[in-house]
DSSP file (Angstrom, degrees, kcal/mol; ACC not computed):
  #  RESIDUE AA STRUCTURE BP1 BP2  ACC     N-H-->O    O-->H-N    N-H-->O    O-->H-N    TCO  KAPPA ALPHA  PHI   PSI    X-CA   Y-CA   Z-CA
    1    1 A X     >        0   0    0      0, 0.0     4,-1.5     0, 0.0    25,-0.1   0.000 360.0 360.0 360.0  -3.6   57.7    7.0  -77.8
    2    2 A X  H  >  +     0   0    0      2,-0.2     4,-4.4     1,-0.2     3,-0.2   0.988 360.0  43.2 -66.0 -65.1   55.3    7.2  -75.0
    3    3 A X  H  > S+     0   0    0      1,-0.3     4,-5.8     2,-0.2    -1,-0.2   0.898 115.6  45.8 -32.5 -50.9   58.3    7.7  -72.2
    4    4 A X  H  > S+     0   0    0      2,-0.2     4,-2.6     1,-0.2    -1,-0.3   0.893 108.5  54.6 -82.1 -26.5   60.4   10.2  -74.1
    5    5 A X  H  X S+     0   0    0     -4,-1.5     4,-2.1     2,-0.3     5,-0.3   0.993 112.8  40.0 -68.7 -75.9   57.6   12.1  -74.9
    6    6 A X  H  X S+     0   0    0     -4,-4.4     4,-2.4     1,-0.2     5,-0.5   0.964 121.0  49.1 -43.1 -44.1   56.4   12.5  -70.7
    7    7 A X  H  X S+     0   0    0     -4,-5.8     4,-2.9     1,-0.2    -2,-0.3   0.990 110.2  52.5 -72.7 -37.3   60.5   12.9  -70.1
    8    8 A X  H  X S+     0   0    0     -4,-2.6     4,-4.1     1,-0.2    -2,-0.2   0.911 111.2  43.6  -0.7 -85.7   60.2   15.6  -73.1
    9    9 A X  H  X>S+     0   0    0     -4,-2.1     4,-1.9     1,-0.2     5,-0.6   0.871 115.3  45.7 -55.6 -37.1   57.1   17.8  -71.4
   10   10 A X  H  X5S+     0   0    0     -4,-2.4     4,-0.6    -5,-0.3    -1,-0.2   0.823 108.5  57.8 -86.2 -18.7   58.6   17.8  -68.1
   11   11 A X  H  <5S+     0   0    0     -4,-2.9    -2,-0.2    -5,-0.5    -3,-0.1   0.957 118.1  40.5 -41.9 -74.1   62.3   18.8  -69.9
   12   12 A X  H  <5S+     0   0    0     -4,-4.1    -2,-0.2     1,-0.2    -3,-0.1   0.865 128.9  22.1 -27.5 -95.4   60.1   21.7  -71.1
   13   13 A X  H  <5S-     0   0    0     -4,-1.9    -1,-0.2     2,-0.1    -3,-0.2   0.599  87.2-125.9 -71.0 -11.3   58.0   22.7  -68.2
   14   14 A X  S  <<S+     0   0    0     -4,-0.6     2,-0.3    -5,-0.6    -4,-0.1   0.827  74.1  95.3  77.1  15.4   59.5   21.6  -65.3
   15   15 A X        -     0   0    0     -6,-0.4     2,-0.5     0, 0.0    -1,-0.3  -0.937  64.5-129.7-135.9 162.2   56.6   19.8  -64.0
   16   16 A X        -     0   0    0     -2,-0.3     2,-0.1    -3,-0.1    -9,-0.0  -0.972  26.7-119.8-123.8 149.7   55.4   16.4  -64.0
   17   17 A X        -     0   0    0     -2,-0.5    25,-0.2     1,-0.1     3,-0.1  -0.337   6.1-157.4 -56.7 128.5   51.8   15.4  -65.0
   18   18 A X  S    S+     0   0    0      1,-0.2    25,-2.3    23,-0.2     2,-0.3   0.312  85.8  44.8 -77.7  10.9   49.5   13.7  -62.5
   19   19 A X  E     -a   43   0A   0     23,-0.2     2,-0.4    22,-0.1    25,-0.2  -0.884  56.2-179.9-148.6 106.6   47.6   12.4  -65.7
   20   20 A X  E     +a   44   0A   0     23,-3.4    25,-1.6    -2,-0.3     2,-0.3  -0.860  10.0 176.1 -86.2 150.2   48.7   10.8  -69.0
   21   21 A X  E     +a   45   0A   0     -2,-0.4     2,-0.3    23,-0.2    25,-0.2  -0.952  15.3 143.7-147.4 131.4   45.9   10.0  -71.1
   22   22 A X  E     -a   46   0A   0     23,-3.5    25,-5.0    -2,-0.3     2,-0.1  -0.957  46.6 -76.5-165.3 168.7   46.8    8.6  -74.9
   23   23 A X    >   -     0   0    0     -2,-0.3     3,-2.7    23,-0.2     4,-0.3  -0.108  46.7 -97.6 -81.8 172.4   45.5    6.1  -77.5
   24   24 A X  G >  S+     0   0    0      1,-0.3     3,-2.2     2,-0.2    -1,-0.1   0.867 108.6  86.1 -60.9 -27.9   45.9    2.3  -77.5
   25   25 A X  G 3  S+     0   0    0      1,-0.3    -1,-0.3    25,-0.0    23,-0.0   0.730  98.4  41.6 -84.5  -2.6   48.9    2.4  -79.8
   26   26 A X  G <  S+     0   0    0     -3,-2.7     2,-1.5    21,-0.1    -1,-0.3   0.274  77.7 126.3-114.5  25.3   51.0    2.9  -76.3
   27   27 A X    <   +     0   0    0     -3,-2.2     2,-0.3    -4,-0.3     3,-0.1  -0.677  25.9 138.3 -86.0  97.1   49.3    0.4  -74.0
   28   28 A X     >  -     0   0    0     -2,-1.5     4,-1.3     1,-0.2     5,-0.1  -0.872  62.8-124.0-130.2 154.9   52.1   -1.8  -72.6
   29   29 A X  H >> S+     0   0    0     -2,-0.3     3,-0.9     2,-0.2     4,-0.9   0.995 114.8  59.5 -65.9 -55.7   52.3   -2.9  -68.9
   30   30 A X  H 3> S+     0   0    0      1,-0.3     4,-3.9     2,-0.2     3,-0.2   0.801 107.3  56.9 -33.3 -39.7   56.2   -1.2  -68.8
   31   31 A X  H 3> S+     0   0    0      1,-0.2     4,-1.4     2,-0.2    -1,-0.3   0.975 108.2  38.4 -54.6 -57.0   54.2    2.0  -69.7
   32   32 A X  H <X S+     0   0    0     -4,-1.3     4,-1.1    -3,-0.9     5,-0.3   0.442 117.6  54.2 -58.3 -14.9   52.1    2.0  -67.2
   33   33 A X  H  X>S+     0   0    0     -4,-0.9     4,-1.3    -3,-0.2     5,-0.9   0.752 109.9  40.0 -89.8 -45.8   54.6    1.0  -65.0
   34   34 A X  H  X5S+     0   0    0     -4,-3.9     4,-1.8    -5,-0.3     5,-0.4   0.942 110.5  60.2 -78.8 -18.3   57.1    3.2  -65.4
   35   35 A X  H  X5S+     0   0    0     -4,-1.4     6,-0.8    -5,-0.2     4,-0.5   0.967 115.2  36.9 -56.7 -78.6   54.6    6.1  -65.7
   36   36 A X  H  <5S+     0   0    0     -4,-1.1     4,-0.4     1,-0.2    -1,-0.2   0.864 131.4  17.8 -66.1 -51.7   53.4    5.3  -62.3
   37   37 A X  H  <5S+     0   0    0     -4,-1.3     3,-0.4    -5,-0.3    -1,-0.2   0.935 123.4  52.1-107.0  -7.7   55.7    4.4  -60.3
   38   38 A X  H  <<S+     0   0    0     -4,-1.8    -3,-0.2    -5,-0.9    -2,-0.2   0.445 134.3  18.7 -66.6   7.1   59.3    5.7  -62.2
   39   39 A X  S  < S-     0   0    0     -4,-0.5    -1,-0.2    -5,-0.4    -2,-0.2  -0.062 101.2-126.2-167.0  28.2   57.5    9.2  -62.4
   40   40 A X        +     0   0    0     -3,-0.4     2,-0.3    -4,-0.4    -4,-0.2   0.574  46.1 164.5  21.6  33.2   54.8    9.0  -59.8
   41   41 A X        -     0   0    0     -6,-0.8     3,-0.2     1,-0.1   -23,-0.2  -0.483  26.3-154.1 -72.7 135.9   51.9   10.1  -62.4
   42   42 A X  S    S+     0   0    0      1,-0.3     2,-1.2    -2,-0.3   -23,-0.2   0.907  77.1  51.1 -77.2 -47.3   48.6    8.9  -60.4
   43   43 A X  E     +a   19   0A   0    -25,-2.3   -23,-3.4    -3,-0.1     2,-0.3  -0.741  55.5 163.9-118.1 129.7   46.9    8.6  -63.3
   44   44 A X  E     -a   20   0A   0     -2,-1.2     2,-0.6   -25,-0.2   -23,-0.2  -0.749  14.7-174.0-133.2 106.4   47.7    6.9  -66.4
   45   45 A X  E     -a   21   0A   0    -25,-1.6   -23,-3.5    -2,-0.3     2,-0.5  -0.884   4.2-170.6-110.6 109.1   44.8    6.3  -69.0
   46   46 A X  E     -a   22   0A   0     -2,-0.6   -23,-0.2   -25,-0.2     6,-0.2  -0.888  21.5-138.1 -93.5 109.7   45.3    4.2  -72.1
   47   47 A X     >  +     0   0    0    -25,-5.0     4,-0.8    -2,-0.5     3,-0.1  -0.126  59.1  31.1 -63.0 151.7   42.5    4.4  -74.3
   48   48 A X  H  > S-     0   0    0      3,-0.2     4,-2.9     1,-0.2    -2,-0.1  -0.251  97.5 -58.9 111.3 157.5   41.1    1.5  -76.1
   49   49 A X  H  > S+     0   0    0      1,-0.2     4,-1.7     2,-0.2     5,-0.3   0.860 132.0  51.3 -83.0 -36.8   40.7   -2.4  -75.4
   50   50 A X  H  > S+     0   0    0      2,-0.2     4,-2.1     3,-0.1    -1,-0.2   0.901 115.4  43.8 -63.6 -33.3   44.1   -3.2  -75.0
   51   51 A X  H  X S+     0   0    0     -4,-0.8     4,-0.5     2,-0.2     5,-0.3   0.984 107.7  57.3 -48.1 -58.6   44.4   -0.1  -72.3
   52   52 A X  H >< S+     0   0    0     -4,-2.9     3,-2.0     1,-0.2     7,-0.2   0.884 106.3  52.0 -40.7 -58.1   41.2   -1.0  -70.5
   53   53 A X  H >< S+     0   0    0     -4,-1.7     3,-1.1     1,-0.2    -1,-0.2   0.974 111.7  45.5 -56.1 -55.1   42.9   -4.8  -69.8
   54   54 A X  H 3< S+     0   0    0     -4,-2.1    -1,-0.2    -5,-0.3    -2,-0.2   0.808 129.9  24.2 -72.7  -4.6   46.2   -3.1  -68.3
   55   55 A X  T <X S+     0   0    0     -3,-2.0     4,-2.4    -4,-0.5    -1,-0.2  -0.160  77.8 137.4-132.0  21.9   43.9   -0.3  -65.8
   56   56 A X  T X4  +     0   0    0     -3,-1.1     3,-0.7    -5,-0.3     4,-0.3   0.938  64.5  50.8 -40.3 -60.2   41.2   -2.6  -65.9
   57   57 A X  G >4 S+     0   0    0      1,-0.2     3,-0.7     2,-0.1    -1,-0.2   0.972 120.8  41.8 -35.4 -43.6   40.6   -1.8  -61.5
   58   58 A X  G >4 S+     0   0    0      1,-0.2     3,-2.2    -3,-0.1     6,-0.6   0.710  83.0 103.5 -90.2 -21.4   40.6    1.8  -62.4
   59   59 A X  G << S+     0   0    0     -4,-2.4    -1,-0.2    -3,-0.7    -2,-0.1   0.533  90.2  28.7 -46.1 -21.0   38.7    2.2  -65.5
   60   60 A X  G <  S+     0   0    0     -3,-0.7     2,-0.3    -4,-0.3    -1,-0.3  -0.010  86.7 116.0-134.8  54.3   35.7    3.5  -64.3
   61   61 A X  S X> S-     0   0    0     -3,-2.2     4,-1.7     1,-0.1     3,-0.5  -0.734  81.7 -98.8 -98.4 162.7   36.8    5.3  -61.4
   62   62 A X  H 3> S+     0   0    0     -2,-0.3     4,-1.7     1,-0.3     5,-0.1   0.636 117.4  49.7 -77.1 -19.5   36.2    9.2  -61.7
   63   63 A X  H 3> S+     0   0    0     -5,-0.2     4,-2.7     2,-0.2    -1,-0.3   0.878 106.3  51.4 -95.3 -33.8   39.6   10.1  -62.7
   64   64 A X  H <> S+     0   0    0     -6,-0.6     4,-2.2    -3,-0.5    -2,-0.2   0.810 109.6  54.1 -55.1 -36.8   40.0    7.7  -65.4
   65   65 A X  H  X S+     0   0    0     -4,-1.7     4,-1.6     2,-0.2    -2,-0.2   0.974 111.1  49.2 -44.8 -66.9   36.6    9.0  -66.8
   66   66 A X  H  X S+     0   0    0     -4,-1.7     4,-1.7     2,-0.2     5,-0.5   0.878 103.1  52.2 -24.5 -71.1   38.0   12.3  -66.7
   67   67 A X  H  X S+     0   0    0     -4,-2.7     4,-1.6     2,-0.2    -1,-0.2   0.898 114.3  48.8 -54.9 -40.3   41.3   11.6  -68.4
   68   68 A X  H >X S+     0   0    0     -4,-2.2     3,-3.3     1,-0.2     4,-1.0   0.877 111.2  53.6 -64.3 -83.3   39.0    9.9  -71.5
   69   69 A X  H 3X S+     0   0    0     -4,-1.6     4,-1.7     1,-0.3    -2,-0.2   0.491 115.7  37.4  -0.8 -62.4   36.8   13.0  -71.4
   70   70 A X  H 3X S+     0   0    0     -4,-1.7     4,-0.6     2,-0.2     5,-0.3   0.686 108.5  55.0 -90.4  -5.1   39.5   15.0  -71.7
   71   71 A X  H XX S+     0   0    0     -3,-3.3     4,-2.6    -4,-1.6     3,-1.9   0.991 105.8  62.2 -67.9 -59.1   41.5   13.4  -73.9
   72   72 A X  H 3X S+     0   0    0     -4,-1.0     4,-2.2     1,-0.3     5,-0.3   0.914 108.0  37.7 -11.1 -79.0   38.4   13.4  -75.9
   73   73 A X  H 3< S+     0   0    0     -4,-1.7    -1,-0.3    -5,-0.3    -2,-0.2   0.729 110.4  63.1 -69.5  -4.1   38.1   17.4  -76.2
   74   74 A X  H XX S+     0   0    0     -3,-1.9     4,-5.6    -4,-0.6     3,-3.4   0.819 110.6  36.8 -82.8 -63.8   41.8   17.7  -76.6
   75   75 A X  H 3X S+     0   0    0     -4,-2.6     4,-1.0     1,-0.3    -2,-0.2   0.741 113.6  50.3 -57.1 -20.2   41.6   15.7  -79.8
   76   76 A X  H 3< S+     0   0    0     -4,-2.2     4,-0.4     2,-0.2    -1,-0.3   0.508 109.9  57.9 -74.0   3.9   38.2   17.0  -81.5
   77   77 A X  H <> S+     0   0    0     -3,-3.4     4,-1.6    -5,-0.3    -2,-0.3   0.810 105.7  46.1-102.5 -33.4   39.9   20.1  -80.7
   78   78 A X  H  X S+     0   0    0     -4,-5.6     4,-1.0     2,-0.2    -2,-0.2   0.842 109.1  55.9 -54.4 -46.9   43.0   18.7  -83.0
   79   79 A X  H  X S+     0   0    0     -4,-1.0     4,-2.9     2,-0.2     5,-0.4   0.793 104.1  51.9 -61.8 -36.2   40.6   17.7  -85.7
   80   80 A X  H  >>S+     0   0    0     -4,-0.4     4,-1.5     1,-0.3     5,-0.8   0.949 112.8  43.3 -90.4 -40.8   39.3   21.3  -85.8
   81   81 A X  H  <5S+     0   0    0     -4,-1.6     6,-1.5     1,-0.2    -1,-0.3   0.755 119.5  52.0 -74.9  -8.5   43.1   22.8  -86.2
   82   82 A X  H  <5S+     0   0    0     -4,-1.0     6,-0.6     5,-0.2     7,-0.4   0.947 121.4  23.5 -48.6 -59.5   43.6   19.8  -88.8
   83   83 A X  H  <5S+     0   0    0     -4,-2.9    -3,-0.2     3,-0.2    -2,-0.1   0.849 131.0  31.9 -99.9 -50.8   41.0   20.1  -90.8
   84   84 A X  T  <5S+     0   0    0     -4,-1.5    -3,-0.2    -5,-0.4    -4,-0.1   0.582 126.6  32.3 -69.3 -38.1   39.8   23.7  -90.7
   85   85 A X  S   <S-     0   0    0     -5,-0.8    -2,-0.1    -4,-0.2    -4,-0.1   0.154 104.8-121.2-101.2   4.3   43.0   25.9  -90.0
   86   86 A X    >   +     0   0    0     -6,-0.4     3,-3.2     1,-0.1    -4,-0.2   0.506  50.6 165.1  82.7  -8.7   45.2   23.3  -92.1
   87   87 A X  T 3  S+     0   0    0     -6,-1.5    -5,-0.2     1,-0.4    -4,-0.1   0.525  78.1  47.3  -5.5 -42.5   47.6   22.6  -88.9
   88   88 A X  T 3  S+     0   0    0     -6,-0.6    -1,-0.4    -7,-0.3     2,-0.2   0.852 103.5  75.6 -94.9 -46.0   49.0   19.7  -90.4
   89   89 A X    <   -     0   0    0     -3,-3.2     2,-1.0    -7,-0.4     0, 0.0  -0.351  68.7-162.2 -63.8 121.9   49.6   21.7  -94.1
   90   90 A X        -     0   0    0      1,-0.2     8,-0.1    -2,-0.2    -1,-0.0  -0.728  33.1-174.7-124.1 140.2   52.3   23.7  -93.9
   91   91 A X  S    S+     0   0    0     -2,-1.0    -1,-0.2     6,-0.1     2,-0.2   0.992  70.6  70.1 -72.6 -40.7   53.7   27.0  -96.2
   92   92 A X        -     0   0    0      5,-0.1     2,-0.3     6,-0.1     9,-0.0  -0.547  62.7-144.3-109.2 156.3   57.0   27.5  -94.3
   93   93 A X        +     0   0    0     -2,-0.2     4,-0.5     4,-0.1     3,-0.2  -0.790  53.2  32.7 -98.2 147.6   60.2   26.1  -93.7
   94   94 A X  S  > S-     0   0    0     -2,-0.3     4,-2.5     1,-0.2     5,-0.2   0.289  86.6 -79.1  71.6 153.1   62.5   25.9  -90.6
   95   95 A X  H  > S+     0   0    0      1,-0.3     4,-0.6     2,-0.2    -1,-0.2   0.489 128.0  41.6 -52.0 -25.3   62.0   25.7  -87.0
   96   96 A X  H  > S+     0   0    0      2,-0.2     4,-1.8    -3,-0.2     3,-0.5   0.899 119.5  43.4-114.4 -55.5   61.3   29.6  -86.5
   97   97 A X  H  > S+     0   0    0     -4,-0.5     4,-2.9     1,-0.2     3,-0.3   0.965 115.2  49.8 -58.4 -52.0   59.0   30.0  -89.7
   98   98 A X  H  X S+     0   0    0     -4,-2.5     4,-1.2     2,-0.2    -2,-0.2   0.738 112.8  49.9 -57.4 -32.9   57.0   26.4  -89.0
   99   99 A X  H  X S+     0   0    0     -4,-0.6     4,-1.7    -3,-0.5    -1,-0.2   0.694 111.5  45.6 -41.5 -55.4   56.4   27.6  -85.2
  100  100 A X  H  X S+     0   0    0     -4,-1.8     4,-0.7    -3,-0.3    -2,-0.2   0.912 112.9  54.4 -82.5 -34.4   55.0   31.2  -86.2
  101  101 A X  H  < S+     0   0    0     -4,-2.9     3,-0.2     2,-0.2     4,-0.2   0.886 114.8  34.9 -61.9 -32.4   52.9   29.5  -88.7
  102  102 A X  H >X S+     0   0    0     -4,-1.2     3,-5.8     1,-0.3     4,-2.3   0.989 113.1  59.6 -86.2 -54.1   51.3   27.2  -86.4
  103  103 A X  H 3< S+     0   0    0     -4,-1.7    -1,-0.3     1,-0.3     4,-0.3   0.612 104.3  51.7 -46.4 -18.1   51.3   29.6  -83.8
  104  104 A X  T 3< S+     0   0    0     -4,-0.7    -1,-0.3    -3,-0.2    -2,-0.2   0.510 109.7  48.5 -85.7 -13.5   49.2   31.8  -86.0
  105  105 A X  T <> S+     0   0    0     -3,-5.8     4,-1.2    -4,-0.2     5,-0.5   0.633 108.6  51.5-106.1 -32.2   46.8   29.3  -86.7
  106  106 A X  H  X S+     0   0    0     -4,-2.3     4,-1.3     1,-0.2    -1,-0.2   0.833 111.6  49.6 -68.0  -6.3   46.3   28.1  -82.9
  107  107 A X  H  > S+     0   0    0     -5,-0.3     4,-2.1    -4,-0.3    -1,-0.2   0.663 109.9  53.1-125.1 -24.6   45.7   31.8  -82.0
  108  108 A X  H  4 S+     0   0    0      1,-0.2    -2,-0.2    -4,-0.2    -1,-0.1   0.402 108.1  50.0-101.9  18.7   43.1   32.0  -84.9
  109  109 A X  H  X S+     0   0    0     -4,-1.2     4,-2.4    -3,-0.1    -2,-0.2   0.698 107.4  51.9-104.5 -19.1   41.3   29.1  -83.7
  110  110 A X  H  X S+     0   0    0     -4,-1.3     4,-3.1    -5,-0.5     5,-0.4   0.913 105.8  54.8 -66.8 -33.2   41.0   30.3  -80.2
  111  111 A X  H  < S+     0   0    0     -4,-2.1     4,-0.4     1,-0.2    -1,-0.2   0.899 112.7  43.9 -86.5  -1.8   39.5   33.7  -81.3
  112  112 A X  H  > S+     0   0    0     -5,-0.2     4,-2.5     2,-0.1    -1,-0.2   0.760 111.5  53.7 -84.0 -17.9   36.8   31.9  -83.2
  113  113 A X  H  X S+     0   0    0     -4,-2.4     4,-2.0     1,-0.2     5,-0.3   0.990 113.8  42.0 -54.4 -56.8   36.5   29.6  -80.2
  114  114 A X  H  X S+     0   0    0     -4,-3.1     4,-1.3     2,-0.2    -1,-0.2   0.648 110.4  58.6 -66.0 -14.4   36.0   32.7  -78.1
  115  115 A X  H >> S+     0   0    0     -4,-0.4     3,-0.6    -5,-0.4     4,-0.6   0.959 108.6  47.7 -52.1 -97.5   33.7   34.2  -80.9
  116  116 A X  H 3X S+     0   0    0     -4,-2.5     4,-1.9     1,-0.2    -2,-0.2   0.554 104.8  51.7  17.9 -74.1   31.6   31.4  -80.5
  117  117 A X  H 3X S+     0   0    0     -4,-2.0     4,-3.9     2,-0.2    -1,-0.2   0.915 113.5  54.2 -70.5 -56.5   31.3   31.3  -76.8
  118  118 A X  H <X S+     0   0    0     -4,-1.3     4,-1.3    -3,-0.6     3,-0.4   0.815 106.8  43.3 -59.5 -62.9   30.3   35.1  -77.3
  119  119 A X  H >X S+     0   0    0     -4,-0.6     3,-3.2     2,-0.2     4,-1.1   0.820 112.7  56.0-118.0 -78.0   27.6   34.9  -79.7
  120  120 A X  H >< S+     0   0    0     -4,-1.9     3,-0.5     1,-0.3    -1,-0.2   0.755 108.5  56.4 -19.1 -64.2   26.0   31.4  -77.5
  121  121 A X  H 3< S+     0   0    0     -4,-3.9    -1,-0.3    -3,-0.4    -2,-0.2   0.712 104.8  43.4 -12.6 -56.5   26.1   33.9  -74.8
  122  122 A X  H <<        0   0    0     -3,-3.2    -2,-0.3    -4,-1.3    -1,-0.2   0.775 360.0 360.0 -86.3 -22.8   23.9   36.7  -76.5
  123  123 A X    <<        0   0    0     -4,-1.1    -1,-0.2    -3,-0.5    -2,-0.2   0.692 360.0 360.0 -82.6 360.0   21.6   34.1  -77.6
């Protein structure tokens, strides 16, 4: 699912990533292979012991660091719309209702994020 997913995002946006970064359950050499050189991504970071053995040269080069890093905030940052706004629970049905619901819940984790931030600030 790794593939359709990158041809997905770039359907959408019209760009292509210079960084994948994902968990071990997509670490195959053919991933990495096509990532890089069917789709010219520079960086492709597979988390995890089977990833590290397929980028093993690259693994602690600064951009691979990175990609864990941020893969890393992306996902406690998942946890927090999981667990806390319910993300994953849903009340509505059909594309349009399931879309404003989550979309209501991402927009009320960013203004406690930004809440946060403010308050850190003042202290």
């Amino acid at each position: 699912m790794l593939i359709p997913t990158v041809d997905n995002v770039i359907s959408i946006t019209g760009v292509v990533p210079n960084t994948v970064s994902t968990d071990d359950c997509y670490a195959s050499q053919e991933n990495v292979n096509t990532l890089k050189k069917g789709y010219n991504i520079y960086t492709v970071s597979i988390n995890g012991p089977k990833g590290k053995k397929l980028t093993i040269d690259e693994w602690d080069t600064t951009n691979y660091i990175n990609a864990r890093n941020d893969r890393s905030v992306v996902e406690s940052s998942m946890f927090t719309l999981k667990f806390r706004h319910y993300f994953g629970k849903l009340r509505r049905r059909g594309f349009e209702e399931v879309h404003a619901e989550q979309m209501g819940k991402v927009i009320a984790h960013n203004f406690i994020h930004m809440i946060r931030k403010e308050q850190d600030a003042v202290v």
